[in-house]
C-alpha positions in Angstrom: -13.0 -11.6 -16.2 -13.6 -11.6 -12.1 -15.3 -9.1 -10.5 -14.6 -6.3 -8.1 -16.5 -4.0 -5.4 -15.2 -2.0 -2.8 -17.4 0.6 -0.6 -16.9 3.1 2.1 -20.0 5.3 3.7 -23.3 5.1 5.9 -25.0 2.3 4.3 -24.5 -1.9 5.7 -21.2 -2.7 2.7 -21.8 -6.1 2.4 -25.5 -5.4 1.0 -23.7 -2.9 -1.3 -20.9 -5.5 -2.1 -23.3 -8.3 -2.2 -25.4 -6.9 -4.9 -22.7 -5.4 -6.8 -21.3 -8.8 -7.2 -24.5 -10.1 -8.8 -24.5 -7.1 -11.1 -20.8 -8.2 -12.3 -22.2 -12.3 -12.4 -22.0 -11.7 -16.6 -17.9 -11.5 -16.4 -17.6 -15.2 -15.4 -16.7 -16.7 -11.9 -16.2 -19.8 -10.4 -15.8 -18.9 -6.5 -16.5 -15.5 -4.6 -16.2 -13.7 -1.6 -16.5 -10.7 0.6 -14.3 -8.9 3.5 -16.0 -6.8 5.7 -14.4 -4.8 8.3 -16.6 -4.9 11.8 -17.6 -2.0 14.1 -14.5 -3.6 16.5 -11.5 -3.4 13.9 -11.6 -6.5 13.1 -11.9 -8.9 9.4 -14.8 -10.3 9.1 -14.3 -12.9 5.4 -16.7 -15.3 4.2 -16.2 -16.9 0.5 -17.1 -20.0 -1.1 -16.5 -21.8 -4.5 -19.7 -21.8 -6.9 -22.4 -19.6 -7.4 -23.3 -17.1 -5.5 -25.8 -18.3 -4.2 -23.5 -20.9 -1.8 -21.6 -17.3 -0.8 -25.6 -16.2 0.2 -25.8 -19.6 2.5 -22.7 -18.6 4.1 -23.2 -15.3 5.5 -26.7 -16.0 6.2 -25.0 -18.3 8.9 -23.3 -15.6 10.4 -23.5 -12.1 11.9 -21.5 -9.6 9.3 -21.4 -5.9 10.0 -19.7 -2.8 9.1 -19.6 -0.1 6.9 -16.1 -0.5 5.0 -16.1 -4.0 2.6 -15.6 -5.1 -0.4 -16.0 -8.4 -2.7 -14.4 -10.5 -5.3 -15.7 -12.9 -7.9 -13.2 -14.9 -8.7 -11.9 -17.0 -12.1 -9.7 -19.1 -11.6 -6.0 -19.0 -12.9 -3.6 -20.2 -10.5 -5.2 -23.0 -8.0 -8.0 -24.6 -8.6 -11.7 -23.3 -8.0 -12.1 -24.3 -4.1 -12.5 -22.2 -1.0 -10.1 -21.7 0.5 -8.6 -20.4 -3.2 -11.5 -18.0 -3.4 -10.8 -14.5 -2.8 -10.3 -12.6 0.0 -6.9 -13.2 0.9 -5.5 -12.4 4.0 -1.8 -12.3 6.2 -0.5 -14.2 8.9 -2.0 -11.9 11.9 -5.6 -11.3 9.5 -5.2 -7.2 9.5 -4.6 -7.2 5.4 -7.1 -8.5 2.8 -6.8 -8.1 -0.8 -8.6 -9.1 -4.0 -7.0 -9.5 -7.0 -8.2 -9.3 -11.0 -5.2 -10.4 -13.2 -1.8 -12.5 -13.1 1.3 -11.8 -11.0 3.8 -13.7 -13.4 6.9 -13.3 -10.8 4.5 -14.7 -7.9 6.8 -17.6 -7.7 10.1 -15.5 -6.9 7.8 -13.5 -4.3 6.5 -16.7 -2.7 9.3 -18.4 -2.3 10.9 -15.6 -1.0 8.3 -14.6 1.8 8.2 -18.8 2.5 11.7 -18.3 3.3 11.2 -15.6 5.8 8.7 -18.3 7.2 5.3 -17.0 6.1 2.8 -20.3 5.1 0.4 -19.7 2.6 -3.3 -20.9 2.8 -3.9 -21.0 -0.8 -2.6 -21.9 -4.2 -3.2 -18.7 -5.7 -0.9 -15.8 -7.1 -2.7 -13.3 -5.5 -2.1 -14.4 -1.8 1.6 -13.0 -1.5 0.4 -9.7 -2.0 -1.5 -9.6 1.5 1.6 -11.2 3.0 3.7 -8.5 1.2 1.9 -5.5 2.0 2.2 -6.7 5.7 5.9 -7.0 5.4 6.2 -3.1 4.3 3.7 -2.4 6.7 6.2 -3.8 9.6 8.9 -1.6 7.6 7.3 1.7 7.2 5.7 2.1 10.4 1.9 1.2 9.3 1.4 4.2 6.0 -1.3 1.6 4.5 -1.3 3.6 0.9 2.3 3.4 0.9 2.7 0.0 1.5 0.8 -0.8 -1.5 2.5 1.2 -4.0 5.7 0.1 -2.6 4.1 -3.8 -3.2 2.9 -2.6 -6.8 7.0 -1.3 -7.5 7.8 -5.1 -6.9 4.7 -6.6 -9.0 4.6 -7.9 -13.0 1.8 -8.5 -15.1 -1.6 -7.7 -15.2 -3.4 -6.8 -11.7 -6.7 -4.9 -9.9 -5.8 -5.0 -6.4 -8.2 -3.8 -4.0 -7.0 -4.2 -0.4 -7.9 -3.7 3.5 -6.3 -2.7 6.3 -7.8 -3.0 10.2 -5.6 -0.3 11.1 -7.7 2.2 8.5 -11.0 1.3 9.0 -12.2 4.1 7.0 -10.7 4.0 3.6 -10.1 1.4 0.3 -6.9 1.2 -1.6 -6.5 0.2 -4.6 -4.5 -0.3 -7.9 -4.3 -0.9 -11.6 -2.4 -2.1 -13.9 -3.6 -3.4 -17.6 -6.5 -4.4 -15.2 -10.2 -2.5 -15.1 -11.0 -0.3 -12.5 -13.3 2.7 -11.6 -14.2 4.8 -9.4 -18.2 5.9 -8.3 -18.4 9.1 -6.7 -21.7 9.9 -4.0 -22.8 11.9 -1.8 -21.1 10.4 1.7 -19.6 7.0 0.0 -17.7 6.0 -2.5 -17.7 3.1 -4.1 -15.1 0.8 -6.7 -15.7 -1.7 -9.4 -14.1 -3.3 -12.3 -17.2 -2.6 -14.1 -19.1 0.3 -13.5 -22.1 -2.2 -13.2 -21.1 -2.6 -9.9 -22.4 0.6 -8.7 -25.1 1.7 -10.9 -27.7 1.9 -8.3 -26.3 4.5 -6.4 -24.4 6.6 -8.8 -23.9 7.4 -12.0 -20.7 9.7 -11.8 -17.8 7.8 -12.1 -13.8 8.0 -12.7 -11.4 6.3 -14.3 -8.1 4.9 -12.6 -5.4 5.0 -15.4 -2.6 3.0 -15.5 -0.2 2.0 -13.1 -2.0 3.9 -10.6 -3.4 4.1 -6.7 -6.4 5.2 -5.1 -7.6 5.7 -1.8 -11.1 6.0 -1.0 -12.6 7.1 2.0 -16.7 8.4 2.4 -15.5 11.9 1.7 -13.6 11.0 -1.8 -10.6 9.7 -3.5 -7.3 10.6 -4.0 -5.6 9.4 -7.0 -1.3 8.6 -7.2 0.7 7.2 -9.6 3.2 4.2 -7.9 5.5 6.5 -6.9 3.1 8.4 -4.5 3.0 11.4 -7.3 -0.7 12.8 -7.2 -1.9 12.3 -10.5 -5.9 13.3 -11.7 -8.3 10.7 -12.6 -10.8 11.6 -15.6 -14.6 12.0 -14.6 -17.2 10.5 -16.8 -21.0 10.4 -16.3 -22.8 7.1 -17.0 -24.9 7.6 -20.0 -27.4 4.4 -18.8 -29.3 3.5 -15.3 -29.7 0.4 -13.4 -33.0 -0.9 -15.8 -30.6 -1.2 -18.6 -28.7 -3.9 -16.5 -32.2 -5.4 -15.7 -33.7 -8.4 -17.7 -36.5 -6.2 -18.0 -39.1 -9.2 -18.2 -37.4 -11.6 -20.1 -36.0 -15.0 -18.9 -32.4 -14.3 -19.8 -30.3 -11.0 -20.9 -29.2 -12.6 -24.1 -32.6 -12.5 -25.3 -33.0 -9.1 -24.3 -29.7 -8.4 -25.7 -30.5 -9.6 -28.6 -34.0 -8.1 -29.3 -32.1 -4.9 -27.7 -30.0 -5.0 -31.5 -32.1 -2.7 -33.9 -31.5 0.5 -31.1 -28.1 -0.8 -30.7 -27.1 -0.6 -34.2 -28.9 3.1 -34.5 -27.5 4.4 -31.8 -23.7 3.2 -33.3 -24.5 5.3 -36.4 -26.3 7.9 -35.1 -24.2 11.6 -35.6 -21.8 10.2 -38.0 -23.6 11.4 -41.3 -22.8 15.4 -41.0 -24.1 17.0 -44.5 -22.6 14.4 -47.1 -20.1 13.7 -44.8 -19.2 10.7 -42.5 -18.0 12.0 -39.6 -16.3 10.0 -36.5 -16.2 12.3 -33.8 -14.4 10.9 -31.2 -11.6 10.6 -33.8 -7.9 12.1 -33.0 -6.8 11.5 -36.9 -6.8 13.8 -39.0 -8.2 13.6 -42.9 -4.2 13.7 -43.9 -3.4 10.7 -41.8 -6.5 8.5 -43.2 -5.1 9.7 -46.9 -1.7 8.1 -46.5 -3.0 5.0 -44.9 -1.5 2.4 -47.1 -2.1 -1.2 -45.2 -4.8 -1.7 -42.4 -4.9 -4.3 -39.9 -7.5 -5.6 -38.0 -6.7 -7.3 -34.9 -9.4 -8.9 -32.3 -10.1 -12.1 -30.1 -13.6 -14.0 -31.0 -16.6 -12.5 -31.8 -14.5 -9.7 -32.5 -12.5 -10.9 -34.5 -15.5 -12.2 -37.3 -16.8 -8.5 -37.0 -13.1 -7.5 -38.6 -13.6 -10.3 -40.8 -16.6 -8.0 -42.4 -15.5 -5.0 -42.1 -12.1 -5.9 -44.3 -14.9 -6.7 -47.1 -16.2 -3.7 -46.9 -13.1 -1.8 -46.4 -11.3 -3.2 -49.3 -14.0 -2.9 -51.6 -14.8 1.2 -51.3 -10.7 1.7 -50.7 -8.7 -0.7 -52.4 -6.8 -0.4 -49.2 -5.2 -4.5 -48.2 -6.6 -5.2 -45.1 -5.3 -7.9 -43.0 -7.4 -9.4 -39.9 -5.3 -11.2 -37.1 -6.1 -13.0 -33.7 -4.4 -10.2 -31.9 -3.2 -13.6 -29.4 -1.0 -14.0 -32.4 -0.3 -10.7 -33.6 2.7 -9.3 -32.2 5.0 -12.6 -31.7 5.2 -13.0 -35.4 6.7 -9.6 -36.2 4.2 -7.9 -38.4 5.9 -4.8 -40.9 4.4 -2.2 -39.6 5.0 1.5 -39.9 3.8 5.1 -40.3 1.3 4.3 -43.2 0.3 1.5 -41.4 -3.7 1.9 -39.9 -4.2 -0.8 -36.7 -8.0 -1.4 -36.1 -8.1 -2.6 -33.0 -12.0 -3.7 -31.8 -12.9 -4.7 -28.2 -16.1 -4.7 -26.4 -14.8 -4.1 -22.9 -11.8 -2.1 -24.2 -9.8 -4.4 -21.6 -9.3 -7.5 -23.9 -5.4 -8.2 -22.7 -4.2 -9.8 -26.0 -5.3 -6.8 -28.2 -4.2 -4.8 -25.7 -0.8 -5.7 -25.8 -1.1 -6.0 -29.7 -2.3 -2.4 -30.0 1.1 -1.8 -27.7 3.2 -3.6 -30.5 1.9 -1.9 -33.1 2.4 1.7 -31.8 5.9 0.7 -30.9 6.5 0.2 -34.7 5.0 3.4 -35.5 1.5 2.6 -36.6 -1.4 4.7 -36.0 -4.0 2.3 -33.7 -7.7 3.2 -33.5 -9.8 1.3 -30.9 -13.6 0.1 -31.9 -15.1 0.0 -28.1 -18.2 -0.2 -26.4 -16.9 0.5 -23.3 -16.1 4.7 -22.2 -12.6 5.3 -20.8 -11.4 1.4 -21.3 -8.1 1.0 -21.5 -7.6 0.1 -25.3 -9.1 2.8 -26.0 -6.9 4.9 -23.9 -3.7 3.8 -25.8 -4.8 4.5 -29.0 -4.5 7.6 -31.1 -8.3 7.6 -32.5 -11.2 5.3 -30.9 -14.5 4.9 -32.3 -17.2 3.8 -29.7 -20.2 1.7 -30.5 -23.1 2.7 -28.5 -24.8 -0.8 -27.6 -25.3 0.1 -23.7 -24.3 -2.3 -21.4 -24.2 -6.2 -22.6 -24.3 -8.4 -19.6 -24.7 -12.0 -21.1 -21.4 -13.6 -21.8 -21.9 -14.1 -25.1 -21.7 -11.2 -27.6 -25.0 -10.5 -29.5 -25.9 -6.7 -29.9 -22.4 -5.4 -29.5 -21.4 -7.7 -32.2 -23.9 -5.8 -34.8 -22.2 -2.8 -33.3 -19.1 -4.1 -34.1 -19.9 -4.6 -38.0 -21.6 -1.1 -38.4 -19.0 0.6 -36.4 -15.8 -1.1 -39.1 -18.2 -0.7 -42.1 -17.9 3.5 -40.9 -14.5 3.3 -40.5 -14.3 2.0 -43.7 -16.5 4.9 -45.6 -14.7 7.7 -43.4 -11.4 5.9 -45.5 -13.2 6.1 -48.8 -14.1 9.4 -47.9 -10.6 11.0 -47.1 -8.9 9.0 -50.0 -11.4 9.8 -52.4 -11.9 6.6 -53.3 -15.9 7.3 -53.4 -17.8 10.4 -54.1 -19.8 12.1 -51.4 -23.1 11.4 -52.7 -22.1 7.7 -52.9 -20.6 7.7 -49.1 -23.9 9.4 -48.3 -26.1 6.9 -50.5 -24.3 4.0 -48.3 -24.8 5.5 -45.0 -28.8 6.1 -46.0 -28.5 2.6 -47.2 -26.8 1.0 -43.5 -29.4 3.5 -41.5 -32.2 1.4 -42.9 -30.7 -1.8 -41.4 -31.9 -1.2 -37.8 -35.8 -1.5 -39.6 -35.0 -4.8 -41.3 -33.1 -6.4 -38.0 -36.2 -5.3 -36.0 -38.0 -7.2 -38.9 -36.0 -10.1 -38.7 -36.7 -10.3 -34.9 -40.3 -10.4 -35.5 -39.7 -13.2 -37.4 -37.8 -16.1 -35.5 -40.5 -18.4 -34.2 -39.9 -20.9 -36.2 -36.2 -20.8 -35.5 -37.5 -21.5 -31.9 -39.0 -24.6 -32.7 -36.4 -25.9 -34.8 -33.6 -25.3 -31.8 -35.6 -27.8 -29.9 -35.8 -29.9 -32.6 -31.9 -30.6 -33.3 -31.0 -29.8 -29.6 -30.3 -33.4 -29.2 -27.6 -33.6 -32.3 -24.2 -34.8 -31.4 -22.6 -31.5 -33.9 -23.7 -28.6 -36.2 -22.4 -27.2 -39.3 -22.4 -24.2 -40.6 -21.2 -23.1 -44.6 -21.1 -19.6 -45.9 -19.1 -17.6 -48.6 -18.1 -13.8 -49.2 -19.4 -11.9 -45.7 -21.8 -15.1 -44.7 -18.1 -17.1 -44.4 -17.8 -14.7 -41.6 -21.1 -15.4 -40.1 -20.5 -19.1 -40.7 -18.1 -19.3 -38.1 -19.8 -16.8 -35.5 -23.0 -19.2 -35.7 -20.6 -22.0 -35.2 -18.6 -20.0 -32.0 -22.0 -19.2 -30.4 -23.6 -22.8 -30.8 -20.0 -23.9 -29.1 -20.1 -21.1 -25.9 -24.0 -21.6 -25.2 -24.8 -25.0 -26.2 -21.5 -27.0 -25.9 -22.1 -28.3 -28.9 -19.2 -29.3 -31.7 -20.0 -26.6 -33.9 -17.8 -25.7 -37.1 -17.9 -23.1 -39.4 -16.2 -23.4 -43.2 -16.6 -21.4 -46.7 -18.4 -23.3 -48.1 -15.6 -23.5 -51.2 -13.9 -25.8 -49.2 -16.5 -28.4 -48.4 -14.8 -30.9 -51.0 -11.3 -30.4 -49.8 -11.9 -32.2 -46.2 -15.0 -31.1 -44.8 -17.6 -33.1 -46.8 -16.5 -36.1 -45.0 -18.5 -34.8 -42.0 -21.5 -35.0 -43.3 -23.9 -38.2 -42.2 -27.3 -39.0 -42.3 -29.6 -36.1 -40.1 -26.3 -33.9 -39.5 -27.9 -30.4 -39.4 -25.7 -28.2 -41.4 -27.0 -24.2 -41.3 -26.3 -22.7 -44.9 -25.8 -19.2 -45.1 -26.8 -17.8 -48.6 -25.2 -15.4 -50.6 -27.7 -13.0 -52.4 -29.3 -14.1 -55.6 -29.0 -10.7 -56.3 -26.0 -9.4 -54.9 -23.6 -12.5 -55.7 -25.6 -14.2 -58.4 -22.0 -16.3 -59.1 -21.6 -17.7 -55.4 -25.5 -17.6 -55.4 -25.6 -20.7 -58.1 -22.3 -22.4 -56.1 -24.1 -22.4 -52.9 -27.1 -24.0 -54.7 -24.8 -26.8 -55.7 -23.1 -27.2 -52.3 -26.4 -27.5 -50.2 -27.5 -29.9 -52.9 -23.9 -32.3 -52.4 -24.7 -32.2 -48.7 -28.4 -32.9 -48.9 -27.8 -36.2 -51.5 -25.5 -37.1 -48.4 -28.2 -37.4 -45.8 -27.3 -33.8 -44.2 -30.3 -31.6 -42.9 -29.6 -28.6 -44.0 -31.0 -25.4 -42.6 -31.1 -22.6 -45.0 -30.5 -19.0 -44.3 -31.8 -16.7 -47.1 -33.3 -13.8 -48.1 -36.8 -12.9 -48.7 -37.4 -14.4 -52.5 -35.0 -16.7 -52.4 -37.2 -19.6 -54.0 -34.0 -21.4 -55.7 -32.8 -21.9 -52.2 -35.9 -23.7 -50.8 -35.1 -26.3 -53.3 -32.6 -28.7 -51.4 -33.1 -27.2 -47.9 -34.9 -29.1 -44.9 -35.9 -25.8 -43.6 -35.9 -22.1 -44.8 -35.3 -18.9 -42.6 -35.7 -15.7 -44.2 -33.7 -12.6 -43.7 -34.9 -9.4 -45.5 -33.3 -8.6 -48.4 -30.3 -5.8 -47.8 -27.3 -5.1 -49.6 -24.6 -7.8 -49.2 -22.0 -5.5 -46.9 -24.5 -5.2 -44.7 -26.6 -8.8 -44.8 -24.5 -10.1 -41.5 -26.5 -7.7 -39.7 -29.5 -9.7 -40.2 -28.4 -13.2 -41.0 -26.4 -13.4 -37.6 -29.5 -13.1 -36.0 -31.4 -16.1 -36.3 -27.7 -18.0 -35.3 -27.8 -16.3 -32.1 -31.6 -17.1 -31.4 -31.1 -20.4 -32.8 -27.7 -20.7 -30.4 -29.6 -19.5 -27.3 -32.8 -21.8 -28.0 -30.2 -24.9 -28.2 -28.6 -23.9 -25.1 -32.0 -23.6 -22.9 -33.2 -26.9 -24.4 -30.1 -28.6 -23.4 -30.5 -27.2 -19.8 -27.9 -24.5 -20.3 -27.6 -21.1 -18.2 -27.1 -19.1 -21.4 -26.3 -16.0 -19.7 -23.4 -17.5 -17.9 -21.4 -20.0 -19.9 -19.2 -22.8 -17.9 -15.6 -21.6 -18.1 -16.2 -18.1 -20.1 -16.1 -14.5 -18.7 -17.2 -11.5 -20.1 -13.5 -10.0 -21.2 -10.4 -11.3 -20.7 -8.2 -9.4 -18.9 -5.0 -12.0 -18.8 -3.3 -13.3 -21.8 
């Protein structure tokens, strides 16, 4: 969540910052701002709550110049959205500014503390005592602006990005992290900072990362990199594998649409390189076959969307290893004491790679001697960076809020996880590992299909946009698309939206049901699951004889489900591992189309952000 961009070199910084800011929109605001340091040495801050767009009206009001700035977008956490919450922050005699990504949990000791040396705050926020602190060791250590900071960071806990200015160093950026993104982009005569690399994809595409607990300075000619301490530590370089187009709606009128039609190449370009001969092969791997063989228990831990893609891939896992798989809100996972140990295998799956709660659960679980590996989208992230193996999914970059194509990623990435298991247990022969990756390679083909195919979803969006709640029923792997259909209908649409196996509808849920209540069904195969197939028949049948109207997700053939069901979408038919991959995608379209029928912004969700960075 929030958004960061700093910049030193030739060009005007706030139409660097500016822009960068709207790039980083996707993570989720509700206030932002920029600092600017003039051609006379002197702060130049502008920041209002809202959009952008009200930040736009203020500066055009003013004169802003200089050639060192950078900008904040702000969620809010302590103190409520408002302006004068917004970030920057500054001191008492306006030389330091700093923006802040994260939570300072001793804040309170710190505040009252500088209040007692008589410093008055302007805001409500945690992130203000860190100006007012950095100009306190400034007065102690005779003005060494990079030292100052790290000595602030010594006193700091929790989560934080700080980026911060000083008049006195017109020239340069410094900057910190701590469980908190941040990178570095590297030009020729500037060099820039984000918390996404989004931020500065327009100017270049060479990049480092800041690892933890560490400082930066950046001036036109470079970085140097420290640890707190002051200890010069290297950062690692990494090339952006995608241009500014990419983060472009390309001609569409929102990214989640493009996102999602952006799914089939998404889902190739996950599997693409891991069939080697007969063998599956993860490459950016750091466990060997001999670790995979004594793998005894696996865990899967997540937040959201994530979380339903474990919810798959321990399907599929268990069934070609016969390995117990456990999947756990990773907010949950480490305060309940989980045995973990050696044989232990921790999937831990993140799109940014900065989610904090499975952060700090891949922490536990290395503690108690588990191996972890990460399943990111995101190069260089900090989950991954913790882990002993990481797989990434190869999505590109997904700037609407709400997961779509790095989702899909998600399943395929597990479901490979799970065959390289099979594989090194021999649990499955090599001709059968290769028959099921020739088998998921096909599914790119049958999503495309499905995409060609969702008109009629369309219509039916605006149809039911106007209904008070949706349903949605699945069993086996469409249990798990149940409740993603039911999570996006709730973050686009805002919409009470619930998601149940559909085994359960007499135990409680059937009492929902009223006359016109659309309730989306999502069908096992007829072939696949022939037994569940004939169950679901009788459950959309209860809740059609009780007025429900259901809408009926099945595949291509399916004429036994047509039978009770309002309305029909077909999916192709694809072997029942892999069927998420294409029944998800009418939810999302059907999500989305509620959404803009409602009057939604479906890119940018009230009250989400892109990851979150703070438990």
């Amino acid at each position: 969540m929030c958004g960061i961009v700093g910049y030193v070199g030739p060009r005007p910084a706030l139409e660097v910052v500016v822009e960068g800011l709207r790039r980083l929109e996707y993570r989720g605001y509700d206030s932002s701002g920029v600092a600017i340091i003039g051609p006379d040495g002197v702060l130049q801050v502008a920041k209002k709550a809202g959009r952008i767009e009200n930040l736009d009206k203020e500066i055009a009001a003013r004169t802003i110049a200089g050639s060192t700035g950078m900008g904040h977008t702000r969620w809010a956490t302590h103190g409520a959205p408002t302006d004068r919450n917004a970030h920057p922050h500054l001191d008492a005699q306006d030389r330091v500014a700093v923006v802040h990504n994260g939570i300072i949990e001793n804040f309170m000791v710190l505040r009252a503390e500088l209040e007692a040396s008589g410093v008055e705050f302007a805001s409500e926020t945690d992130s203000e005592v860190v100006a007012h602190l950095i100009a306190a060791e400034l007065a102690r250590n005779g003005g060494d602006f990079p030292d100052a900071v790290r000595a602030v960071c010594r006193r700091l806990d929790g989560a934080f990005t700080l980026v911060t200015l000083d008049t006195s160093c017109p020239g340069s950026i410094v900057a910190a992290r701590r469980n908190s993104p941040l990178v570095v982009g590297v030009g020729k005569g500037e060099t820039f900072l984000g918390s996404d690399v989004a931020a500065f994809i327009e100017f270049t595409r060479d990049a480092v990362e800041l690892g933890q607990d560490q400082v930066v300075v950046i001036t036109r000619d470079g970085y140097e990199i420290t640890d707190f301490t002051g200890e010069p530590v290297n950062g690692k370089h990494f090339h952006i594998d995608w241009d500014l187009s990419a983060a472009e709606k390309g001609g569409y009128d929102y990214f989640m649409l493009k996102e999602i039609e952006e799914q089939p190449a998404a889902v190739a370009d996950t599997l693409r390189g891991h069939l080697v001969g007969a063998r599956i092969v993860l490459d950016e791997q750091r466990l060997d076959n001999q670790e995979l063989r004594d793998v005894d228990k696996v865990f899967v831990v997540a937040c959201g969307t994530a979380y339903h893609a474990g919810l798959i891939g321990k399907q599929a896992i268990e069934h070609w290893t016969r390995i117990p798989v456990e999947v756990e809100m990773a907010s949950e996972f480490r305060y309940r004491d989980p045995v973990l140990n050696r044989q232990t295998l921790v999937v831990a799956i993140s799109q940014s790679g900065e989610t904090a709660d499975t952060l700090e659960a891949v922490r536990h679980a290395r503690q108690q001697g588990a191996r972890v590996l990460a399943i990111c989208n995101t190069n260089g992230a900090q989950i991954p960076r913790e882990s002993d193996a990481v797989f990434y999914t190869h999505a590109g970059p997904e700037i609407g809020v709400a997961a779509t194509k790095t989702f899909l990623a998600q399943i395929a990435a597990v479901e490979l996880v799970g065959l390289a298991l099979a594989q090194a247990r021999g649990t499955k022969w090599g001709d059968e590992i290769a028959g099921e990756f020739e088998e998921l390679a096909k599914i790119p083909a049958e999503i495309a299909r499905t995409l060609d195919c969702v008109q009629d979803v369309r219509a039916l969006a605006r149809d039911i946009a106007s209904s008070k709640a949706v349903l949605f029923l699945g069993r086996h792997v469409g249990f798990p698309v149940a409740l993603e259909g039911a999570l996006k209908l709730k973050e686009l649409a805002y919409m009470h939206a619930e998601g149940f196996p559909a085994g359960e509808l007499k135990h409680g849920p059937i009492a929902l049901i009223e006359d016109g209540l659309p309730v989306v069904v999502v069908m096992p195969s007829p072939r696949g699951r022939p037994l569940l197939h004939q169950k679901m028949l009788s459950n959309i049948a209860e809740i059609a004889a009780r007025g429900a109207r259901t809408i009926v997700i099945a595949e291509e053939g399916d004429t036994a489900a047509r039978i009770h069901a309002a309305h029909v979408v077909e999916v192709p038919a694809v072997p029942t591992l892999y069927s998420p991959l294409v029944t998800t995608v009418p939810l999302q379209v059907l999500a989305a189309e509620i959404a803009q029928a409602r009057g939604y912004d479906v890119d940018k969700p009230r009250n989400l952000a892109k990851s979150v960075t703070v438990e």
